[in-house]
N, C-alpha and C positions, 0 to 999 in steps of 0.2 A: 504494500500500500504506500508504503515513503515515494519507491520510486516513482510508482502510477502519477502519486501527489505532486510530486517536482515536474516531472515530465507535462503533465497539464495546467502547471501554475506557469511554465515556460522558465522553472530556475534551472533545469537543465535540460538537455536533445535526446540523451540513451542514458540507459543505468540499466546494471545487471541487481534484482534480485534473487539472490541464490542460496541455497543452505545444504551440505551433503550430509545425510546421516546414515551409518553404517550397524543396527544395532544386531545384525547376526553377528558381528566379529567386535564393538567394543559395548560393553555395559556401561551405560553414562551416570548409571544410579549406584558402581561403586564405588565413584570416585564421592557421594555424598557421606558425612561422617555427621550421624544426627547427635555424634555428642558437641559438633561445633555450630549447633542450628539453638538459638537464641526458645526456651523455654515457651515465652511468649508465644511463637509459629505456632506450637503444636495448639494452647489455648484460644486459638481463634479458628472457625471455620477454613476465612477465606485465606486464610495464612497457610493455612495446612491444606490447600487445595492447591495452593503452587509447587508441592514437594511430588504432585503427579507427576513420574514423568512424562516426555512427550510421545512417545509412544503409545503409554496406556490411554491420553489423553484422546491424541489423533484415533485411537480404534474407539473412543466413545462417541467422538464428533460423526463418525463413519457409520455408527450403529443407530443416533439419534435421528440422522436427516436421510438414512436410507442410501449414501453411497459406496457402491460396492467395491470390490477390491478392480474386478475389470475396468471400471470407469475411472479410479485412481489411476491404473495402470495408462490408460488410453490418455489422461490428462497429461502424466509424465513424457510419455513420446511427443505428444502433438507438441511440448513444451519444448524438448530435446530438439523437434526437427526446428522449431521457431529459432533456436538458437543458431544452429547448423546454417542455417539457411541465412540469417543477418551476418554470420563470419563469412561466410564465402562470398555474401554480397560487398564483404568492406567495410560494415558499420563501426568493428569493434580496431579498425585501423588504425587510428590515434587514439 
């Protein structure tokens, strides 16, 4: 959405948003150590709803609005070739 937002406010022409995550090969929840998570967190709902992590999160957003693993799938490529297709056109040249 940053990017979407600059690009239509005209503060910039292109911007990559991108994110890779790998969770068959690294666990990002065991680098968490809840003895260094401030006591507070755990006493509030919306505090202890941020220690989801994005994984379990993304399969509940996925299960809530009914998007299937193919349509993810099919979002990711169509996403892949948009990129493919502005490098070889020279967008990301300078």
């Amino acid at each position: 959405m940053t990017i979407v937002s600059k690009i239509k406010a005209g503060i910039i022409d292109v911007g990559i948003g991108a994110g890779v995550e790998s969770m068959s090969l690294y666990d990002m929840q065991a680098t968490v150590d809840p003895e260094k998570i401030a006591e507070q967190v755990f006493e509030n709902e919306q505090s202890r709803s941020c220690l989801t992590p994005m994984g379990v999160t993304s399969e509940n957003v996925a299960e809530k609005y009914g998007i299937s693993k193919e349509k993810q799938n099919q979002m990711a490529y169509n996403s892949h070739q948009k990129a493919f297709k502005a490098q070889q056109a020279g967008y990301f040249k300078d």
